[in-house]
C-alpha positions as CSV (number, residue, x, y, z in Angstrom):
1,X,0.0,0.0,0.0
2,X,1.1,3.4,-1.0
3,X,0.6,6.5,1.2
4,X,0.1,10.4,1.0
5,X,0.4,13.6,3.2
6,X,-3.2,14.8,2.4
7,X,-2.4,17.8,5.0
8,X,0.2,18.5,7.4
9,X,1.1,15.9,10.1
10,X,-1.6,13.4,8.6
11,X,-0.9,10.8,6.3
12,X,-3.0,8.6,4.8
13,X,-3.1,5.1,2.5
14,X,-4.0,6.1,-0.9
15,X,-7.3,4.2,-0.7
16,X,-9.5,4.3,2.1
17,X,-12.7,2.2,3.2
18,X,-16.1,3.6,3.9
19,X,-18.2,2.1,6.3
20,X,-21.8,3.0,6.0
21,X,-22.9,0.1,4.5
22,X,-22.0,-2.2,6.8
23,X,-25.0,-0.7,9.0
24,X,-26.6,1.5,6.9
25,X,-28.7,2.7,3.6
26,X,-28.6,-0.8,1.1
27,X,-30.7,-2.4,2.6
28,X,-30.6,-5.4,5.7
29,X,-31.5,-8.8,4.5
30,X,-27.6,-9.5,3.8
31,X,-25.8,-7.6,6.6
32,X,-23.1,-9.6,9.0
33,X,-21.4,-7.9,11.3
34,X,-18.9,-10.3,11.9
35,X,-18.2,-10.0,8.1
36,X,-17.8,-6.3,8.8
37,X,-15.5,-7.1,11.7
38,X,-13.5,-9.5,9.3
39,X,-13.6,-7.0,6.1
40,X,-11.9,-3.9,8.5
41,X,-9.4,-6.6,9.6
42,X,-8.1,-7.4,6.5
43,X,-8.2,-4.1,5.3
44,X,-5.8,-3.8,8.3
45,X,-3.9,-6.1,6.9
46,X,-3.6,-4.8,3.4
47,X,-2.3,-1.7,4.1
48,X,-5.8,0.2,4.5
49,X,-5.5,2.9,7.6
50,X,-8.6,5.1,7.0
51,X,-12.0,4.4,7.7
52,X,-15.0,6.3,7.5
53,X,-18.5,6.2,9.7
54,X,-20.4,8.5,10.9
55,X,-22.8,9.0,13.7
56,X,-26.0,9.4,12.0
57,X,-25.0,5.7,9.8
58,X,-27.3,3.2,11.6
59,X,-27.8,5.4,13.7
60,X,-24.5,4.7,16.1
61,X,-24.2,1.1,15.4
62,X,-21.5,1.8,12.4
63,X,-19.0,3.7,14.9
64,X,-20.5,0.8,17.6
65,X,-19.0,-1.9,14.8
66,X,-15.8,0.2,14.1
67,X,-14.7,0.7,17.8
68,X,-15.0,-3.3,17.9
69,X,-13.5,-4.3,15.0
70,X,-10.2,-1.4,15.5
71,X,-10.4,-1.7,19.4
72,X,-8.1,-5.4,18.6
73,X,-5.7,-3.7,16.7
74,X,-4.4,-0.6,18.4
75,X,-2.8,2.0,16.4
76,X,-3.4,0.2,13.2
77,X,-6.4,2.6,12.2
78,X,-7.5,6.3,11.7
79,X,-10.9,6.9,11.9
80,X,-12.6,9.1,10.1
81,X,-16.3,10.2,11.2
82,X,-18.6,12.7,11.1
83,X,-21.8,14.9,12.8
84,X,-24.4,17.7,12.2
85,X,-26.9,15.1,11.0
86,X,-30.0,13.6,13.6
87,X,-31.3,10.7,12.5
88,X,-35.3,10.6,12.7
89,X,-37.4,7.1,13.2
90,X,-38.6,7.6,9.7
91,X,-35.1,7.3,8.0
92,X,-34.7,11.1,7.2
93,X,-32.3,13.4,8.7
94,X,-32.4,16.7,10.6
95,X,-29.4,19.3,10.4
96,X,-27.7,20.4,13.8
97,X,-25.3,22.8,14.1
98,X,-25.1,24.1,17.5
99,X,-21.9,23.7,19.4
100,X,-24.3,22.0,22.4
101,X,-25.0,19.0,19.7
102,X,-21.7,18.9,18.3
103,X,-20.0,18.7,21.6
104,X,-22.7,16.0,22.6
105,X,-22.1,14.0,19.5
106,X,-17.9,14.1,20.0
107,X,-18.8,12.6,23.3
108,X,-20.6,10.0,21.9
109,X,-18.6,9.0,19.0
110,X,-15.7,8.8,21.3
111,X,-17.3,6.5,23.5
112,X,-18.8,4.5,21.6
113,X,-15.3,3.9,19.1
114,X,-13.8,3.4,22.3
115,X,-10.8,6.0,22.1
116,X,-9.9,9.2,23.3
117,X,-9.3,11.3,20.0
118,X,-10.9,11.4,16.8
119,X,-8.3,11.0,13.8
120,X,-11.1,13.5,11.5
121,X,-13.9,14.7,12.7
122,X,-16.4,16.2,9.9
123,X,-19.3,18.2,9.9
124,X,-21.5,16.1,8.0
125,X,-23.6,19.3,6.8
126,X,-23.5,22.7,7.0
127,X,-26.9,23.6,9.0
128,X,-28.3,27.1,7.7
129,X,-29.9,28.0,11.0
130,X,-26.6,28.3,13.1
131,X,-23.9,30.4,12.2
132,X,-21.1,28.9,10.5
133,X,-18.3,30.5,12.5
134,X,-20.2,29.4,15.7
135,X,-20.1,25.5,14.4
136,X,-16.7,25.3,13.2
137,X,-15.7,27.2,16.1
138,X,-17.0,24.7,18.3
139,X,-15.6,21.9,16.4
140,X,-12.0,23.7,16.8
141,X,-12.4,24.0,20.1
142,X,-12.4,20.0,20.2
143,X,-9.5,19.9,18.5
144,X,-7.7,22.1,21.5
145,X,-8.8,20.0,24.1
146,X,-7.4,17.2,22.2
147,X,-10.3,15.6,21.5
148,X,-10.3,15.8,17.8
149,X,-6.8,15.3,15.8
150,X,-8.4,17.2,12.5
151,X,-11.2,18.8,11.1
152,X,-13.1,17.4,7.9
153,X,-16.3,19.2,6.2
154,X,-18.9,17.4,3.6
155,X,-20.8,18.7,1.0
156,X,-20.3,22.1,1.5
157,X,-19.6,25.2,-1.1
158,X,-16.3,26.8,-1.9
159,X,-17.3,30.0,-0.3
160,X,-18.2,27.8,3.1
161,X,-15.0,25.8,2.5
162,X,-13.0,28.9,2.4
163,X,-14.7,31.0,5.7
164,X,-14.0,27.9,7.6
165,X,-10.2,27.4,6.8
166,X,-9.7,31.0,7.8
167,X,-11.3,29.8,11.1
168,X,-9.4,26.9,11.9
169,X,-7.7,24.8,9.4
170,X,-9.4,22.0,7.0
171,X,-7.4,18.7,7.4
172,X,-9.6,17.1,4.4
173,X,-13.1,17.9,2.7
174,X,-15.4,15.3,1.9
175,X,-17.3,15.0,-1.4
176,X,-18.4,12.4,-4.2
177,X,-16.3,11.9,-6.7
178,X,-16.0,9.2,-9.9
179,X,-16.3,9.2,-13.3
180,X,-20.0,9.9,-13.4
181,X,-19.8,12.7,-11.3
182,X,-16.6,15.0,-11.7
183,X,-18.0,18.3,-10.8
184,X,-16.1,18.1,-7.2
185,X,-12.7,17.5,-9.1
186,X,-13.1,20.6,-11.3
187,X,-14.6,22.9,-8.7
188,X,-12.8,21.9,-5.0
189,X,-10.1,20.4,-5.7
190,X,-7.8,22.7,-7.2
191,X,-8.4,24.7,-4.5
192,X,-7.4,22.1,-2.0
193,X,-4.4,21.5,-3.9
194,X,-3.5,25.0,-3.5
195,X,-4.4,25.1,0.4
196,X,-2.6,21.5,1.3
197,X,-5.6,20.2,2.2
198,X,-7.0,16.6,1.6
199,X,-9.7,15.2,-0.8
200,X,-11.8,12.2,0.5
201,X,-13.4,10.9,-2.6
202,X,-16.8,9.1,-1.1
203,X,-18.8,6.5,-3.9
204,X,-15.9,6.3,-6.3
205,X,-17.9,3.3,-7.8
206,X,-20.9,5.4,-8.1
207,X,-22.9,3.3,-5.5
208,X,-21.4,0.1,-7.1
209,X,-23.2,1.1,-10.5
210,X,-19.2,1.3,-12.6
211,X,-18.8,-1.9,-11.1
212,X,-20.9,-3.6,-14.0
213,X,-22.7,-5.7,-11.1
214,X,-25.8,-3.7,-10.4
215,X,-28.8,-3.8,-12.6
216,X,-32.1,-2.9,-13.3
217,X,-34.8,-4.6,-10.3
218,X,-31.8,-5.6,-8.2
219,X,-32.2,-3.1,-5.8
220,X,-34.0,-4.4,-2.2
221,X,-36.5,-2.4,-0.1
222,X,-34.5,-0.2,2.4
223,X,-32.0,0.1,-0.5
224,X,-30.7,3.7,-0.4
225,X,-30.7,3.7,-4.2
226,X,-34.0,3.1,-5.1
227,X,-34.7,7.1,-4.2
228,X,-31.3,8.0,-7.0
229,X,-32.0,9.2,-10.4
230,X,-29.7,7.5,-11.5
231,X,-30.8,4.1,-10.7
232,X,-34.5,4.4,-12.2
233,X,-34.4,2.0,-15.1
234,X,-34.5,4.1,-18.0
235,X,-31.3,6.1,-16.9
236,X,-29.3,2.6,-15.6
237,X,-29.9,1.9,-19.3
238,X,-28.7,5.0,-20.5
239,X,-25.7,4.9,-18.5
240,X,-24.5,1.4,-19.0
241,X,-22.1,3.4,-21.8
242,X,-20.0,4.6,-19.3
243,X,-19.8,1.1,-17.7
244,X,-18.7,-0.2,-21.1
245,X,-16.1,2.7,-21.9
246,X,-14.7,1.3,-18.2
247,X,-14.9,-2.0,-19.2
248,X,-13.1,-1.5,-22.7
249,X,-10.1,0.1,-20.5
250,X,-10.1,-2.7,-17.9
251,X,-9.7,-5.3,-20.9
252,X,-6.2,-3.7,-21.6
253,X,-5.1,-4.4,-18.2
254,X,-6.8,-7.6,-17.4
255,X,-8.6,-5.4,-14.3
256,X,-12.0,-5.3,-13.8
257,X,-14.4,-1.9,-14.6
258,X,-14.5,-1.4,-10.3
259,X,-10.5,-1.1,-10.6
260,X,-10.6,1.1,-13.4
261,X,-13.1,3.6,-11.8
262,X,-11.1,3.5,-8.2
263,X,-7.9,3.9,-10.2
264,X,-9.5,6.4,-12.5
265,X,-10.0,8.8,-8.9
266,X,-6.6,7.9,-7.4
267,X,-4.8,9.4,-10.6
268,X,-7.0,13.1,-10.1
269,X,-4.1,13.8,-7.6
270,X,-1.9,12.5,-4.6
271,X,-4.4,14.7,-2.5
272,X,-7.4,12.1,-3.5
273,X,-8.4,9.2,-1.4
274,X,-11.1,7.4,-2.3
275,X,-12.9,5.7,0.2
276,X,-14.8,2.9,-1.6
277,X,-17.4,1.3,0.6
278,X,-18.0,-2.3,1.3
279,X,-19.0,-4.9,3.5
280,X,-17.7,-7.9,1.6
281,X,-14.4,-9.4,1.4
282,X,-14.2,-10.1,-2.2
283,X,-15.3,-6.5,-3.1
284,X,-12.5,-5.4,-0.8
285,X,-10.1,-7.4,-2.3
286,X,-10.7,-6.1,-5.8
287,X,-11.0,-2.7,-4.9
288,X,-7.7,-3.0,-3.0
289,X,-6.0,-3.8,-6.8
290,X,-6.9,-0.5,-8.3
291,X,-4.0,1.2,-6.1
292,X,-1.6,-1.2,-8.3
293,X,-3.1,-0.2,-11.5
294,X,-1.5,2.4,-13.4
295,X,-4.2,4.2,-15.9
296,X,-2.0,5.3,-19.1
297,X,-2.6,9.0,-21.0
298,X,-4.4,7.0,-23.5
299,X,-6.4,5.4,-20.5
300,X,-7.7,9.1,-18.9
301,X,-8.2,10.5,-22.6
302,X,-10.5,7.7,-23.1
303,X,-12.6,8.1,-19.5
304,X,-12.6,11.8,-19.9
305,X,-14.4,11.3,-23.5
306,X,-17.3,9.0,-21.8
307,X,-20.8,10.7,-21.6
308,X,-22.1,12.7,-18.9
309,X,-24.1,10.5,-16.6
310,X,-27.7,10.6,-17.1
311,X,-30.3,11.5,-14.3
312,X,-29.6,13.9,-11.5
313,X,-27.7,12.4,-8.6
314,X,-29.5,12.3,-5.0
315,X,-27.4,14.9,-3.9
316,X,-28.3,17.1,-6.4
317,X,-32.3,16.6,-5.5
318,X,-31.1,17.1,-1.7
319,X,-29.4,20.5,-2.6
320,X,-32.6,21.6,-4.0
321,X,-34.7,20.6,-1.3
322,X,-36.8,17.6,-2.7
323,X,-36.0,14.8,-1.3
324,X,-37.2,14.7,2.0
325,X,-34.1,14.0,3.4
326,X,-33.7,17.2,5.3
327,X,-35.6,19.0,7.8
328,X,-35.7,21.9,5.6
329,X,-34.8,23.1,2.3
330,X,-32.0,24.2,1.4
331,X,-30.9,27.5,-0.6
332,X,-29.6,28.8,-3.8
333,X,-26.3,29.5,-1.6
334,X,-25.9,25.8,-1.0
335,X,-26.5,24.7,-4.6
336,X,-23.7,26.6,-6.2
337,X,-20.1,24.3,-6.5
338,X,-17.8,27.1,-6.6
């Protein structure tokens, strides 16, 4: 496994693992959490030292399941997790900004990954009701009482990006980024190349669709998916181009499309990890091949040149306020990239 500096005094392995779905939003009829347990060991084992929850994924049982699995292999891991989300009965989320919650939530993550600092803590959203300077402050001050190693935001603009830096420094931001959805790269990350600060690259697989595996009616109640543009049928069908463009590339290299895409994000820039999710060994295992796979000039030229994805992305819907997945809508403001 390679490594980067993604900021100053934290290094990272090129690739990371997201956790989420080991408790939360594809459904339940296949989870094991001893399969969790084993998947973060071996990623351990291969090299992996990042690994991303967050409070609001199960709610708490993902950090629960991370504390367990890390807590029989001290020092091996970083973790990476996140607030400023409540999770309501119905499966939607509420924004919460106010120091009070955020100090609350530290206090909880902590205890329940069973250790006394945070490697990155991230605001999971920017809530429009509290001052920004008043949540970030707050989140800084957890970093001073040594709580917190370094601070992460997610899915926030340039112009929120930027106040918050001047406040107290950005270790990483957090954002999606593959080759169906690119607007991150072209918009925030040559800023945080400019500021040394670090890009984690969430759904580099695009939910698993570039893998080549996921088609139309496979998707389970309680799948996360079945509410993504992008996964209604006539848009799957649509986009299955760009699943064959990565396909046509993997052939040269005798990879497979989900290497391609993961190795596709790793060459944006040494400031990149991606932080593909999964709760299966196999899928780890393949993933884990794309930091060995060099993508040639002809390679990129030819994953540049595939279409644009059909179908807005959930995240798009969510910035608009239509999804339901906020307590409120959000505004213009939050819908603009740079």
């Amino acid at each position: 496994m390679r490594y980067t500096e993604i900021a100053d005094d934290f290094s990272a392995s090129r690739m990371g693992l997201g956790c989420s779905s080991m408790s939360h939003g594809y459904g339940e009829d296949d989870r094991d959490p001893e399969e969790s347990v084993r998947v973060i060991h071996r990623a351990l084992d291969l090299g992996i030292n990042l690994f991303d929850s967050a409070d609001v994924y199960g709610p708490f049982s993902n950090e629960l399941l991370l504390g367990r699995a890390l807590g029989s292999c001290p020092g091996k891991g970083q973790v990476a997790t996140k607030c400023g989300l409540i999770a309501r009965e119905d499966g939607t989320f509420r924004r919460d900004g106010r120091p009070e919650h955020l100090r609350r939530a530290c206090e909880g993550s902590l205890r329940r990954l069973g250790t006394e600092v945070i490697d990155l803590y991230q605001l999971h959203r920017v809530d429009p009701e509290v001052p920004l300077a008043e949540t970030w402050g707050a989140l800084g001050e957890l970093v001073q009482e040594g709580k917190v190693r370094g601070l992460g935001i997610s899915h926030a603009t340039r112009e929120e990006i930027e106040r918050v830096h001047a406040i107290h420094p950005i270790t990483a931001i957090q954002y999606e980024l593959s080759v169906w959805e690119r607007r991150s790269r072209d918009a925030l990350l040559p800023w945080c190349e400019r500021n040394g600060v670090g890009f984690l690259a969430f759904a580099p697989l695009g939910r698993g669709f570039l893998s080549g595996r996921v088609n139309e009616g496979d998707l389970i109640e309680g799948d996360s998916r079945r509410r993504d543009p992008r996964f209604e049928e006539p848009a799957m069908r649509v986009n299955r181009a760009i699943v064959h463009g990565l396909e046509k590339v993997a052939e040269r290299h005798g990879a497979t499309p989900a290497q391609v895409a993961v190795a596709w994000v790793l060459a944006q820039s040494d400031s990149v990890v991606p932080i593909p999710g999964t709760r299966r060994m196999r899928w780890l295992e393949e993933n884990h091949g794309a930091v060995r796979l060099t993508l040639t000039a002809n390679d990129l030229k030819d994953l540049e040149g595939l279409p644009d994805a059909e179908g807005e992305m959930r995240w798009d819907e969510e910035r608009a306020g239509r999804t339901g997945t906020e307590a409120r809508p959000t505004d213009d403001r939050s819908r603009r990239w740079a």
